[in-house]
N, C-alpha and C positions, 0 to 999 in steps of 0.2 A: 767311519772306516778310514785307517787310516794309507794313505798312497805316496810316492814319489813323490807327491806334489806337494803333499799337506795332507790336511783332512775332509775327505768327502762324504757329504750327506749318502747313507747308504738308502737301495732301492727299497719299499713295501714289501712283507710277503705275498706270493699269489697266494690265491686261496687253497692250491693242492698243499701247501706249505703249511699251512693255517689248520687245513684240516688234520695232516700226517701228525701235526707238533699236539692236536688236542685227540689223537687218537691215542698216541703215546702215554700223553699225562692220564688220559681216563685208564689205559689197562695196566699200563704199568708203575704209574704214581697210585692209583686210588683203588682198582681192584685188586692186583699183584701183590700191593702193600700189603692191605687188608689180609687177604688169606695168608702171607706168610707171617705176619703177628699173630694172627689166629690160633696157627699152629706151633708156632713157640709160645705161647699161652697151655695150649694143651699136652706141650711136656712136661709129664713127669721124672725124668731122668737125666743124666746129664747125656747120654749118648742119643736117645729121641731129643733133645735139643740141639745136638752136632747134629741130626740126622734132617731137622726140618734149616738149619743155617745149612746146610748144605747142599738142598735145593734149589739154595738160591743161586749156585753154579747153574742149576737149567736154564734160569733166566736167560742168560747170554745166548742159549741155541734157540729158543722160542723168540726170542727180540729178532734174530737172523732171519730164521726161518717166515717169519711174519712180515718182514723189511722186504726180502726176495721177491716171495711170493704174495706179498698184496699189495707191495707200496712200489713193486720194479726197484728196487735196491739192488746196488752190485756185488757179488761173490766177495767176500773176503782177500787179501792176499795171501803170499806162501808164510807171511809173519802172524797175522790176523788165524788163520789156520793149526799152526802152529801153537797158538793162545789155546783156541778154543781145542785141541787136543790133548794139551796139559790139563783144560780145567776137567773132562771125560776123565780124562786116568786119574786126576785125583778123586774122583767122585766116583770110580769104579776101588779105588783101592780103599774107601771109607769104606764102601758098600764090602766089600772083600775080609776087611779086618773086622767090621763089625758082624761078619756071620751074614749076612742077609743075602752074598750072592755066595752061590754053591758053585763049588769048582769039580 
């Protein structure tokens, strides 16, 4: 780590650190992975392949929402917000031009 001074030996993680970083990598490195290959495997077209690549926008509100609510993570800011509102509306306006949400 590097400081004012020079370079300082950084601290160990605790273990809540330890556990949150191998919570992460198990759901969303090795199961999350897993089912969205799966699912782009099981397109046959090119719009069910946009359709499961663009799931992967949910990612982002399910990581949030799981951060909040199990790990004490803090709210987003008005920029952070703002993100995840762009990634909604483009992911309502696939859903929209592809026919699958009814207006």
């Amino acid at each position: 780590m590097a400081g004012p001074g020079g370079l300082h030996p950084a601290a160990a993680a605790d273990q809540r650190q330890v556990l949150n970083t191998a919570l992460v990598a198990l759901f969303s490195g090795v199961i999350a992975t897993s089912l969205f290959l799966y699912a782009r495997h099981l397109a046959v077209s090119p719009a069910q392949l946009a359709a499961a690549d663009c799931t992967q926008a949910l990612e982002v509100v399910f990581s949030l929402t799981g951060e909040v609510w199990l790990l004490g993570g803090t709210l987003p800011s008005t920029l952070g917000w703002s993100g995840l509102a762009l990634t909604l509306v483009g992911l309502l306006l696939y859903l929209w031009r592809s026919g699958s949400l009814k207006t």
